[in-house]
C-alpha positions as CSV (number, residue, x, y, z in Angstrom):
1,X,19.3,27.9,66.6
2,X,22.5,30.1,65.2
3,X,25.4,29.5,66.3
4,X,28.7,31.1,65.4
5,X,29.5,28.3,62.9
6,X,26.0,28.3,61.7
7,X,22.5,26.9,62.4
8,X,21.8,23.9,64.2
9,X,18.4,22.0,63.4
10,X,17.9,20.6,66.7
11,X,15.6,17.5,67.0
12,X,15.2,15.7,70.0
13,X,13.0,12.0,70.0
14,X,12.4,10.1,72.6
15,X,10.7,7.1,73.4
16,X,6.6,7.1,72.8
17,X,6.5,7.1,76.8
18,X,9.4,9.1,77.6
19,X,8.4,12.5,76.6
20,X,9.6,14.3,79.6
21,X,13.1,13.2,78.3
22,X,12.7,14.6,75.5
23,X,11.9,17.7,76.9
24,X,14.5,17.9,79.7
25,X,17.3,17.2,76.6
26,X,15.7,19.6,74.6
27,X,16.3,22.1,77.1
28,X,19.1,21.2,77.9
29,X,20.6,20.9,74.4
30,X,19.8,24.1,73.6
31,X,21.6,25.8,76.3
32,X,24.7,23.6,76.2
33,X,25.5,24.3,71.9
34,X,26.6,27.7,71.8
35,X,28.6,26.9,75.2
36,X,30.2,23.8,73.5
37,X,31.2,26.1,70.8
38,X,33.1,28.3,72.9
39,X,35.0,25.7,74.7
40,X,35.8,23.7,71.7
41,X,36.7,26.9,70.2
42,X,35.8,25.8,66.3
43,X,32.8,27.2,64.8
44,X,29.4,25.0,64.5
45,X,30.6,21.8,61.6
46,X,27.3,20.0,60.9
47,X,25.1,21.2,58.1
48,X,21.4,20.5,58.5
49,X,19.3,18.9,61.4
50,X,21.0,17.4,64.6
51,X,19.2,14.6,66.0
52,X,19.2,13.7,69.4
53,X,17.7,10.0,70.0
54,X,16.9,8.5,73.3
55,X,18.4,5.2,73.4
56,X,19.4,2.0,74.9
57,X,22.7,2.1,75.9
58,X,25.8,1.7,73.4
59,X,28.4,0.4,75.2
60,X,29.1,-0.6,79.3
61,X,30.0,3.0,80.5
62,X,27.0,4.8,78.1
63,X,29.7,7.5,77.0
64,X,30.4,5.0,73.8
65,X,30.0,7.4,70.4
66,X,26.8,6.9,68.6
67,X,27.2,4.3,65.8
68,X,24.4,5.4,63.9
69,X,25.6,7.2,60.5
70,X,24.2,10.8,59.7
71,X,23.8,14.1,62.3
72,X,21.8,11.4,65.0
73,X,23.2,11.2,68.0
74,X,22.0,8.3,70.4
75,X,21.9,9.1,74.6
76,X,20.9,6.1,76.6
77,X,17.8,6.6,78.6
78,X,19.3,5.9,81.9
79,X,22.4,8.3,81.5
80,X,21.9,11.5,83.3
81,X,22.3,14.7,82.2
82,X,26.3,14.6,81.4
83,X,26.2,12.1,79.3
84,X,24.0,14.2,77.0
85,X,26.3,16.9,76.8
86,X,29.8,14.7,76.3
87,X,27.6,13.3,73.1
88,X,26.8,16.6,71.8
89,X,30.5,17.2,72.1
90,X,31.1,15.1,69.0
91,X,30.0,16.6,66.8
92,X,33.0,18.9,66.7
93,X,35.2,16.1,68.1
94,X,34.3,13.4,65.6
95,X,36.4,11.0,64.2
96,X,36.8,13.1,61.0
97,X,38.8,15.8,62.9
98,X,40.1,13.0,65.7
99,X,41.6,9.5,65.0
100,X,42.7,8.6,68.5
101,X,39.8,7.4,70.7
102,X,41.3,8.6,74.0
103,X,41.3,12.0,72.9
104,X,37.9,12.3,71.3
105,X,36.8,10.9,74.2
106,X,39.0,12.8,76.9
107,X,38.3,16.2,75.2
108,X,34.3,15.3,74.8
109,X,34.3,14.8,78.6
110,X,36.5,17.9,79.3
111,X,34.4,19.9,77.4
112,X,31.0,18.5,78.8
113,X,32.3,19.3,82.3
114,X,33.2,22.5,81.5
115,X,29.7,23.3,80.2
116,X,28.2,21.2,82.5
117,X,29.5,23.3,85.5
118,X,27.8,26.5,84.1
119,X,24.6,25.0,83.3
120,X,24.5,23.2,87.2
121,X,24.6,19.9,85.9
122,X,26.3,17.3,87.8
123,X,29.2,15.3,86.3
124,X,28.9,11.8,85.7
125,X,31.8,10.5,88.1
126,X,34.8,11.6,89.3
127,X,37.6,10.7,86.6
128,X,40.9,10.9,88.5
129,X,39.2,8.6,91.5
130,X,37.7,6.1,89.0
131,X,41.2,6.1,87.1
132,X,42.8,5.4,89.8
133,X,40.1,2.7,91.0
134,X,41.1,1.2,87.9
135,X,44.6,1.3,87.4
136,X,45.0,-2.4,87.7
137,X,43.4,-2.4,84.6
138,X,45.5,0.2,83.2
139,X,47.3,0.2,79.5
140,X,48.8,2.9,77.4
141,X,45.7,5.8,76.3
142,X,47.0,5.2,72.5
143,X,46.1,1.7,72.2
144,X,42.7,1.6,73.6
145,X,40.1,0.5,71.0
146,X,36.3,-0.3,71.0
147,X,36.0,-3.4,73.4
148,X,33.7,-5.5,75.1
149,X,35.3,-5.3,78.2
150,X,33.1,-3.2,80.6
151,X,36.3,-2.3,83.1
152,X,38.8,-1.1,79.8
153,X,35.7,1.1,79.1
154,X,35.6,2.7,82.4
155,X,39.5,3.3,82.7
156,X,39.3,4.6,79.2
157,X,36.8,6.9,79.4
158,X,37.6,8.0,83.0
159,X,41.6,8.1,82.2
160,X,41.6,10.1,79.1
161,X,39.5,12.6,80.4
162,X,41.8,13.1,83.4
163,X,44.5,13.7,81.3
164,X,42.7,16.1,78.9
165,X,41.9,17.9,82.4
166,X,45.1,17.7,83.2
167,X,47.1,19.1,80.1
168,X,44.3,21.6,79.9
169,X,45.4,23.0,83.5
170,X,49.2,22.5,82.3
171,X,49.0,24.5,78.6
172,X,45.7,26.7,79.2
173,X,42.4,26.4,77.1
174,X,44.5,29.1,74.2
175,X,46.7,25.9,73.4
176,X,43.9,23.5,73.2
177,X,42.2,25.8,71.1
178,X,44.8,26.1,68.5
179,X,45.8,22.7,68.0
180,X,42.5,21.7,67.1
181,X,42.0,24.7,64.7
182,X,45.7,23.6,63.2
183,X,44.4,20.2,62.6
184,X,41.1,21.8,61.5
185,X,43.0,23.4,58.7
186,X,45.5,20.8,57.9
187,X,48.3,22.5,59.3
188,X,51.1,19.8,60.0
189,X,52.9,19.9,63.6
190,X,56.0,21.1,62.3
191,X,54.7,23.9,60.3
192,X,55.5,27.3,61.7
193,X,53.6,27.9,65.5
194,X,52.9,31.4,64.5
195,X,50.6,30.6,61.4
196,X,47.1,32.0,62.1
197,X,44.9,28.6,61.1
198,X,41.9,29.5,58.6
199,X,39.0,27.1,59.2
200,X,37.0,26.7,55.8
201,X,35.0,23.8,57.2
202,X,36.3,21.2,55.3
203,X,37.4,17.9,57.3
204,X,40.7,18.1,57.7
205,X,43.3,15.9,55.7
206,X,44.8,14.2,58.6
207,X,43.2,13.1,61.8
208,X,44.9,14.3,64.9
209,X,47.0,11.4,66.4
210,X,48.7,10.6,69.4
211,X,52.0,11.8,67.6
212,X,50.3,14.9,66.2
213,X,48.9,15.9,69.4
214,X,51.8,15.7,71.3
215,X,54.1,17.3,68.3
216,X,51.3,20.4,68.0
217,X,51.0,21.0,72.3
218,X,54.8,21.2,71.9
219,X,55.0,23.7,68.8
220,X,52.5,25.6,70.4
221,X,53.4,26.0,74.1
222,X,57.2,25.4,73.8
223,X,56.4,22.8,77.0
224,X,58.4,19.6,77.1
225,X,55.1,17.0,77.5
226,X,56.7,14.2,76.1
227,X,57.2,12.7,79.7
228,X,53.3,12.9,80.0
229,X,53.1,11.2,77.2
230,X,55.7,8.5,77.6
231,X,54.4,7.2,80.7
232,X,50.4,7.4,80.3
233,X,49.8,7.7,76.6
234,X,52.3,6.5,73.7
235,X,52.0,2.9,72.7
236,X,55.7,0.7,73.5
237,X,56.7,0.9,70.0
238,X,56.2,5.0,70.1
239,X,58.0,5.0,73.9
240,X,61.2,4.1,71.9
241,X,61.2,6.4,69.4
242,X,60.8,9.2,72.0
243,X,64.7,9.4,72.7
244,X,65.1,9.7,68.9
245,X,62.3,12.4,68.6
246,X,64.4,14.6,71.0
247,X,67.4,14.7,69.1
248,X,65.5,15.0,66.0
249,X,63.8,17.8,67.2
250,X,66.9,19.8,69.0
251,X,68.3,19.2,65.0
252,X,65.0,20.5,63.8
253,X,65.2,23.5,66.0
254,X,68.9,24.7,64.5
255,X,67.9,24.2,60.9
256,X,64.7,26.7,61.4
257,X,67.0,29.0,63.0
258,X,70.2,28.9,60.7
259,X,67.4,29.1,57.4
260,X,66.6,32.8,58.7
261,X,63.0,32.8,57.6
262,X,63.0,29.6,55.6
263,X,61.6,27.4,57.9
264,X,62.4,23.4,57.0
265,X,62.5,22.1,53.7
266,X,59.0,20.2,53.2
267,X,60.8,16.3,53.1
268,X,62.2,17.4,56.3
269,X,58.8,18.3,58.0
270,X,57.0,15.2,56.5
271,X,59.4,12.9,58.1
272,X,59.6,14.5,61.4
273,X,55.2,14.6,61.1
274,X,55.4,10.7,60.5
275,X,57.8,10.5,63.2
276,X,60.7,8.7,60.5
277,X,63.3,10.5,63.2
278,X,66.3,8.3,61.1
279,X,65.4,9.9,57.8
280,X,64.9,13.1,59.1
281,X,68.4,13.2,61.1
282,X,70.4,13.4,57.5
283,X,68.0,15.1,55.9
284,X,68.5,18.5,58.3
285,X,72.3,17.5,58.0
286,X,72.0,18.0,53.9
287,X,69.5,21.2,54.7
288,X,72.0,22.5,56.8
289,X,74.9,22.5,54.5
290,X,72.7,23.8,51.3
291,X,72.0,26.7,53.5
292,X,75.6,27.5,54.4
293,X,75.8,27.8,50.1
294,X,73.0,29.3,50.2
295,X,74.3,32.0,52.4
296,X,77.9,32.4,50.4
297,X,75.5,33.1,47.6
298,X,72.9,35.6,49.1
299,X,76.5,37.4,50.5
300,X,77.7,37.1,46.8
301,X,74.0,38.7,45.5
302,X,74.1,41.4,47.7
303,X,77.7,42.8,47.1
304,X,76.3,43.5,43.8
305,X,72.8,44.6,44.1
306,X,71.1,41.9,43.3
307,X,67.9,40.1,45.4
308,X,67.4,36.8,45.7
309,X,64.5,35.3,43.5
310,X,61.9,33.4,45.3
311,X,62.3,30.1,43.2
312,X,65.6,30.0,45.7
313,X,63.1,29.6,48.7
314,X,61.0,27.0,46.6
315,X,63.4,25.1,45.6
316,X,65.0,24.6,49.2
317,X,61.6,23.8,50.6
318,X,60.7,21.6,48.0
319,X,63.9,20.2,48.2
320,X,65.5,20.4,51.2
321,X,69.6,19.7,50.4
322,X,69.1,17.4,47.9
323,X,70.3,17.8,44.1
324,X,67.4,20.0,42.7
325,X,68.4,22.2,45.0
326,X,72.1,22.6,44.6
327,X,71.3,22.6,40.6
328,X,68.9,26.1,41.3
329,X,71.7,27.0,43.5
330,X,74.0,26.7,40.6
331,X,72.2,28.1,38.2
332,X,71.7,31.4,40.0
333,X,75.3,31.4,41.1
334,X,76.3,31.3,37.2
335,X,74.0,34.0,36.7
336,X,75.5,36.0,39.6
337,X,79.3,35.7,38.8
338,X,78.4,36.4,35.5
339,X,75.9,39.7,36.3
340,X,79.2,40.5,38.8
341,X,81.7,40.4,36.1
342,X,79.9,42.6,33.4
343,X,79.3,45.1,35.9
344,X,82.7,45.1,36.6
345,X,83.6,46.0,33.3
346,X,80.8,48.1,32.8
347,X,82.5,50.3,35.4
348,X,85.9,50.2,34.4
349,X,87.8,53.2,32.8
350,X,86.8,53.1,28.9
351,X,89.7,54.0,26.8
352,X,88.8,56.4,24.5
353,X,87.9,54.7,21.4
354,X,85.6,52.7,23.9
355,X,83.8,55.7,25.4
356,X,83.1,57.2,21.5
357,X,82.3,53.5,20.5
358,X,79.6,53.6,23.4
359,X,78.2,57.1,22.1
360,X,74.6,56.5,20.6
361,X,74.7,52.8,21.1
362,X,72.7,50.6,23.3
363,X,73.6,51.5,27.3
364,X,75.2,48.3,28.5
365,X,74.3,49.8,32.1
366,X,70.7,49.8,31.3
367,X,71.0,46.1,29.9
368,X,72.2,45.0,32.8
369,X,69.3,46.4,35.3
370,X,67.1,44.9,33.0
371,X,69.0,42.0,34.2
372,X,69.1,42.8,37.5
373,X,64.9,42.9,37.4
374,X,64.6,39.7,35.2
375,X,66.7,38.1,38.3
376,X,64.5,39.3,41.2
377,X,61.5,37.6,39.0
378,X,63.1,34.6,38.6
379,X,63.6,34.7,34.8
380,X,67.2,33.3,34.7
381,X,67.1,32.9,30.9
382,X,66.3,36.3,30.7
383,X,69.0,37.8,32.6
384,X,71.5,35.9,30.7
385,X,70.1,37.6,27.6
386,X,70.3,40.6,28.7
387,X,73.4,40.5,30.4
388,X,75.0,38.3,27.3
389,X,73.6,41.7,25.4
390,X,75.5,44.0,27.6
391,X,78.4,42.1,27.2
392,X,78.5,42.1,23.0
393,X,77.9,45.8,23.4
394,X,81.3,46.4,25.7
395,X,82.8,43.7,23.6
396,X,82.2,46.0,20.2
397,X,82.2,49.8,21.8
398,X,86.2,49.4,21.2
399,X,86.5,48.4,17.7
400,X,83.2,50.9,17.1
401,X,85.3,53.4,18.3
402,X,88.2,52.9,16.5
403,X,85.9,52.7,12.9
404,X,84.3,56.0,14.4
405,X,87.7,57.8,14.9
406,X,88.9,56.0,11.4
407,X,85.7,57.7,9.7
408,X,86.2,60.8,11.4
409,X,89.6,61.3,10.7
410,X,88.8,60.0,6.5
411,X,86.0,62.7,6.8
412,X,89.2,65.0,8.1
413,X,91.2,64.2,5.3
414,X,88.6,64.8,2.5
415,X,86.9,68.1,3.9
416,X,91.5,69.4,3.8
417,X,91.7,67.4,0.8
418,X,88.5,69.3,-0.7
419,X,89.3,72.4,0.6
420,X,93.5,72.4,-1.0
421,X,91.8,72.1,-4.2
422,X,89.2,74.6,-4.1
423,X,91.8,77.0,-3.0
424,X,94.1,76.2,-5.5
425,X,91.7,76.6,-8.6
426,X,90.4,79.9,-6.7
427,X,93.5,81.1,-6.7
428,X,94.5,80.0,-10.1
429,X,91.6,81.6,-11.4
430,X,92.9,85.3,-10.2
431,X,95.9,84.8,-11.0
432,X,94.6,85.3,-14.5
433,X,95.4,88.7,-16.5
């Protein structure tokens, strides 16, 4: 059947004596994948057939993801109708695009009720009551893993999905939506919140986390969730980090706003994705400050019409403040002063051997816009040679000048020289009787 991602395959079995399952998934199927779709809001992933296999049951609470490998996905035969539909779910929200159970899992079941209410299917349970039926059993969302234990089953399944229900009610199905395409494309959390995600299909380089996922809800939304988090999600270790994260994050904040366009440095962003809040602290400090040099030197480029070359940007987002950067910053700055103090001189009053030593000669103006192009491109060895050219050309329009004038005034001298004589021997010659 074609979906918006592509075509789906389907293929229901079921049991030799069971075909009325079959058929009732079938149906069922069918209607729920382009609905799925539009909830999940990525297009269609798989690539050739989806199986859907009546099973036993995989785990206590029958929501347990299918362990078989492939496009097969296994529904126990005594699960109703719901259960079919949370399955289907991952095969957007697999493991590949999702590494934390709890939120496959929570989103799966969000999802599924979502579809299920508009294809009159009744949900499986009630997740906040059976949450809260459990919460003796309770434990932090972030640390639950496959188990044996039938009751950390049920609180898992029926937790996460409350909680997915929840945020979902708190941020609105748009922020869902783009976190999972940002994760889709490999977009990191602390990447800009604006940048339109393209989805080429391709698994994703990083699994979403717990981190990520809180990180991305908060780029995308502006909400503070981390509370949410703290007391229902985040592992103990990951609790204690959270009063470091804030701090990190108000330090993040200033450094996107003082760059002006620059966004972090790339170091900067990979510690504050990894959650390394101790690295990252110094590491906006040392941004900060190149950016204050920065700005001296942008203020220095534009007084005399220069632009700054993108390898500027580069090397501040490759490097953040660190010494690569201050040595491009350097580099350009010696390029600048030097650009500044030609034209200077190319605009000074010329002394009049100067001027005539300039006449017919190389234009030390035009020299130095080719410099002023090479800069904007980022060829700094160029610029220097053509600024080092304007220079020798001021340097050597005086003494030109003066071997001009010299010239002109021998040239003088022999033309009155040439002419005494020739009016002497005319004369001389009638003055003859």
């Amino acid at each position: 059947m074609p979906l918006a991602g592509g075509t789906a395959d389907l293929q229901v079995r079921a049991f030799a004596d069971d075909e009325a399952w079959g058929r009732r998934t079938l149906d069922l199927v069918e209607r729920a994948l382009p609905l799925l779709e539009t909830e999940i809001g990525l297009p269609y992933p798989q690539v050739g057939a989806l199986v859907v296999t009546e099973s036993v049951a995989t785990d206590a609470s029958g929501f347990g993801e299918s362990p078989s490998a492939g496009n097969e996905i296994l529904v126990a035969f005594d699960q109703p109708e719901f259960t079919a539909l949370h399955q289907v779910a991952h095969v957007w929200l697999s493991a590949d695009l999702i590494e934390s159970r709890w939120i496959r899992e929570g989103m799966a079941s969000d999802v599924a009720a979502r579809v299920a209410a508009a294809l009159d299917v009744p949900l499986a349970f009630d997740p906040v009551a059976q949450a809260t039926a459990l919460r003796a059993a309770a434990f932090p969302l972030d640390t639950w893993a496959d188990s044996a234990d039938p009751t950390a089953e049920f609180f898992g399944h029926a937790a996460s999905w409350a909680f997915i229900a929840e945020l979902r009610a708190a941020v609105g199905d748009d922020a869902l939506h783009s976190v999972l395409g940002r994760v889709a494309a490999s977009i990191d959390p602390y990447a800009g919140a604006d940048i339109e995600p393209p989805i080429d299909g391709a698994p994703p380089q990083t699994p979403l986390t717990s981190r990520a996922f809180l990180d991305h809800l908060e780029a995308v939304t502006g909400a503070d969730l981390a509370g949410r988090f703290r007391d229902r999600i985040l592992s103990p270790a990951d609790v204690e980090l959270l009063d470091g994260r804030a701090s990190a994050r108000a330090a993040f904040a200033e450094l996107v706003a003082t760059a002006d366009g620059w966004d972090a440095p790339d170091p900067v962003r990979a510690a504050m994705t990894d959650w390394r809040f101790d690295e990252a602290l110094p590491m906006i400090a040392d941004a900060r400050t190149w950016l204050g040099a920065r700005d001296d030197l942008l203020r220095e480029m534009e007084a005399v019409g220069l632009s700054a070359p993108d390898r500027l940007q580069q090397a501040y987002r490759s490097f953040g403040g660190g010494v690569e950067a201050y040595d491009e910053l350097e580099a350009q700055g010696a390029v600048v002063r030097s650009y500044a103090a030609t034209a200077a001189d190319v605009n000074d009053a010329r002394s009049f051997p100067e001027r005539l030593g300039l006449i017919g000669g190389p234009d030390p103006a035009q020299r130095l816009q080719l410099a002023n192009g090479r800069f904007a491109d980022g060829d700094l060895r160029g610029a220097v040679e053509a600024i080092t050219e304007a220079q020798r050309v001021l340097a050597g329009a005086e003494s030109g000048g003066i071997i001009r004038l010299v010239s002109a005034i021998l040239v003088v001298l022999i033309l009155v020289a040439a002419a005494v004589v020739f009016l002497r021997r005319r004369a001389a010659y009638t003055a003859r009787p």
